[in-house]
N, C-alpha and C positions, 0 to 999 in steps of 0.2 A: 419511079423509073426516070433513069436524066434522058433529058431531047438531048441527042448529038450534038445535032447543027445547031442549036442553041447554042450550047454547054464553047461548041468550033466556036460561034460569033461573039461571043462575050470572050473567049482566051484571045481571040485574035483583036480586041477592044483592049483588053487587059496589055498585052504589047504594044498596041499603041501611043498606048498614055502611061504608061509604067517605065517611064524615060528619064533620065538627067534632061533633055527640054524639058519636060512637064513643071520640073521648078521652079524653075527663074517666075511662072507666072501663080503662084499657086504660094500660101502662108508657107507651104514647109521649107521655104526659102530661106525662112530666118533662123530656125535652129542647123540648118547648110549652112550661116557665118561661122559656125564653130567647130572646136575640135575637141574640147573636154568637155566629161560626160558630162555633170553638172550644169554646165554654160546652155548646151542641147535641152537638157530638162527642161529647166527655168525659164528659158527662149519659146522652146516649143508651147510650154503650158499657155505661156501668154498669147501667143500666135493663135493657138485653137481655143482660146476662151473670148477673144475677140474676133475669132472668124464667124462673124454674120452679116449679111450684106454685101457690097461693093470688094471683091478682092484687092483690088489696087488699092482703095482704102486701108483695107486690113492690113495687108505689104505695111505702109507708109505708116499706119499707126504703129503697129507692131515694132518696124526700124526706130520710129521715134525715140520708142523706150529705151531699146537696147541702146541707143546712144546719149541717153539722159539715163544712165548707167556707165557711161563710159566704155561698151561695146565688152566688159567684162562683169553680168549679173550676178555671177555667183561669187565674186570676188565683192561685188558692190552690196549685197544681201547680206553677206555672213563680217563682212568688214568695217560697214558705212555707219558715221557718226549724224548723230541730228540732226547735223548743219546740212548733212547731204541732201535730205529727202527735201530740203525749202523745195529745190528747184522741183519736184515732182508733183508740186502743188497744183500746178496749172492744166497737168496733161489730162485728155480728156476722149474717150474712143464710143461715139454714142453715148449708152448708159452708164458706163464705166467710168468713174469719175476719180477724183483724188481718194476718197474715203475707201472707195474699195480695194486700189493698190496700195494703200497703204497697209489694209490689214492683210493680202496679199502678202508682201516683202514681209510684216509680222510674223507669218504663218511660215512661211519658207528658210526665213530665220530660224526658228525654234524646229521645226524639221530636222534641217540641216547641224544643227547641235546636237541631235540625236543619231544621225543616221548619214551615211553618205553616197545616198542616192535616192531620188524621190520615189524611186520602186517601191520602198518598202513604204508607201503610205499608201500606194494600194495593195499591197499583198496580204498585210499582216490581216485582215480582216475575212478571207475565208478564199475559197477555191476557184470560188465560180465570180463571171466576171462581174455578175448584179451584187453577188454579196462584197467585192472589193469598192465596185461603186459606191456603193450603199456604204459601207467603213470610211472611205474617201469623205464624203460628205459629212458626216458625223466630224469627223477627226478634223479635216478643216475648219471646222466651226464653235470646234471645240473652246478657245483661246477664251480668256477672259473679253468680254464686251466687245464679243462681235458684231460687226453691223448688220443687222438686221436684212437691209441692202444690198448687201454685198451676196445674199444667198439664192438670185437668181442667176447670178455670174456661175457656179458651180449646181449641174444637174446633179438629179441623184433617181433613179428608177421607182425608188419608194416611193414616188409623187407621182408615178409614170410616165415620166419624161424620158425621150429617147435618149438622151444622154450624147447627144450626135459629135456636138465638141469635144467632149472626153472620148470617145470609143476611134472618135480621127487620130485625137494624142495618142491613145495606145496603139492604135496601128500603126504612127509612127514612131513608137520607142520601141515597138516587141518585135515586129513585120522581121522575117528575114530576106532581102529585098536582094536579089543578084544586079537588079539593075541602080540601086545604092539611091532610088527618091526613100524610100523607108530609111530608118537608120538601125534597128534588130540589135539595141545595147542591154535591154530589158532580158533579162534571161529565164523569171522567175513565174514569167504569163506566157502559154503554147501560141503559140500563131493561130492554133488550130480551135481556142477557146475565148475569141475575140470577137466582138459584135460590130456589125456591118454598121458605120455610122448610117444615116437615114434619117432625108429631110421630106421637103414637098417633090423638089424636082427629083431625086431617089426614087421616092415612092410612085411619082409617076411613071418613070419610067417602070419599074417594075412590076406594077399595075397591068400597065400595055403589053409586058410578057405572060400575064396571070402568073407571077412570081408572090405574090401576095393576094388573100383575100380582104383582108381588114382591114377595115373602113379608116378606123381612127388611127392617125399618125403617132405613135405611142409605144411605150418599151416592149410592149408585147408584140408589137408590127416589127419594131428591129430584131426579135427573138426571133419571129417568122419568114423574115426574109435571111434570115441569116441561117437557118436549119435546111432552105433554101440552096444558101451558095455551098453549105456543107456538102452534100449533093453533088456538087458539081466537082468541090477539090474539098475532101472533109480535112486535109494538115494546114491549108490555106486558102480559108473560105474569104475571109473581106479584102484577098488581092482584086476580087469584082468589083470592089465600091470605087475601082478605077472604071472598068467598064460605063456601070450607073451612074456615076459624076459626071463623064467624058459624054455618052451619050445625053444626061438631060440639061447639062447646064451648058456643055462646050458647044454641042450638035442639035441641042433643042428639040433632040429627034421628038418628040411626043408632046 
């Protein structure tokens, strides 16, 4: 049965923070530099695969890149000679190091010689969104002498990882957003078949509503809170994970 006045307090959180402000302070700033779909992909991937920790950090590394690219990645990925990546050598975001954006830009490369839209590297692997994850991760790692290293930069549910960075990215490539922070270019995944990313501060919050029973922070807990926000709007359940962000990390509520 949905609580009302709940289901009221979180839609009226979800308009809060489901803003063109929301932006400027928040990774998905950086795939908002662009306007071709490719550029958004590419941007975005990298935005939510180093968003952990410090946002302003994450901003600032994330811009880094894009401009050690020349503010044009998919231009720079599918185009760039040897000579280009020396300067990439250096760059460095936490654990994320040269070795891993190298094989990165590898991966995205060979992609993109195939297909021209990172969609279909998670689609082609099944329906649901564990089994595209789960395809996702295979497939990127697929490449001849992958680093090893580089395989905690990319979740995969198989492991039971919540997948929190990746299920961020899909909300903001598939979301269909009236208020334009999502970007809804993705056509191939429902809005309505997307998992509520979920970290500690998510989970706490959610917790404090009894929105979750389960203990351990894990693929099965973003199943659960996400069957959850189904509930509440079953065509657009993870528009909340504005709510739950906004309240645990902006408002501290818990």
């Amino acid at each position: 049965m949905v609580d009302n006045k709940l289901k009221a307090f979180f839609d009226r959180k979800v308009d809060e923070y489901d803003q063109p402000s929301f932006i400027k302070y928040d990774p998905v700033c950086i795939p908002h530099q662009f306007t071709k779909k490719q550029d958004i992909e590419i941007s975005g991937l990298f935005a939510a695969v180093f968003a952990w920790g410090n946002r302003t950090i994450i901003i600032n590394k994330s811009q880094e890149l894009m401009q050690l690219m020349d503010m044009a990645p998919y231009q720079f990925i599918t185009q760039h000679k040897e000579r280009d990546l020396k300067k990439l050598l250096s760059f460095k975001h936490r654990t994320f190091n040269a070795t891993d954006l190298l094989y990165f830009i590898l991966f995205l490369q060979h992609h993109y010689s195939k297909a021209d839209s990172l969609e279909k590297a998670f689609t082609q692997w099944g329906s649901s969104l564990e089994e595209m994850l789960t395809g996702f991760h295979s497939y990127f790692f697929s490449l001849e002498d992958a680093p090893n290293r580089t395989k905690k930069h990319i979740a995969t549910p198989y492991k039971g990882s919540t997948c929190k960075r990746l299920c961020m990215y899909l909300r903001w490539m598939v979301r269909q957003d009236k208020n334009g922070v999502d970007f809804g270019i993705w056509k191939k995944i429902k809005p309505a078949d997307l998992v509520c990313p979920i970290d500690l501060h998510v989970a706490r919050v959610a917790k404090h509503f009894n929105l979750l029973d389960r203990k351990q922070i894990d693929w099965q807990a973003a199943l659960e809170l996400t069957a959850y926000l189904r509930t509440l709007d079953p065509k657009d359940p993870v528009k909340y994970d504005f709510a739950l962000f906004g309240l645990g990390v902006i408002e501290k509520y818990c």
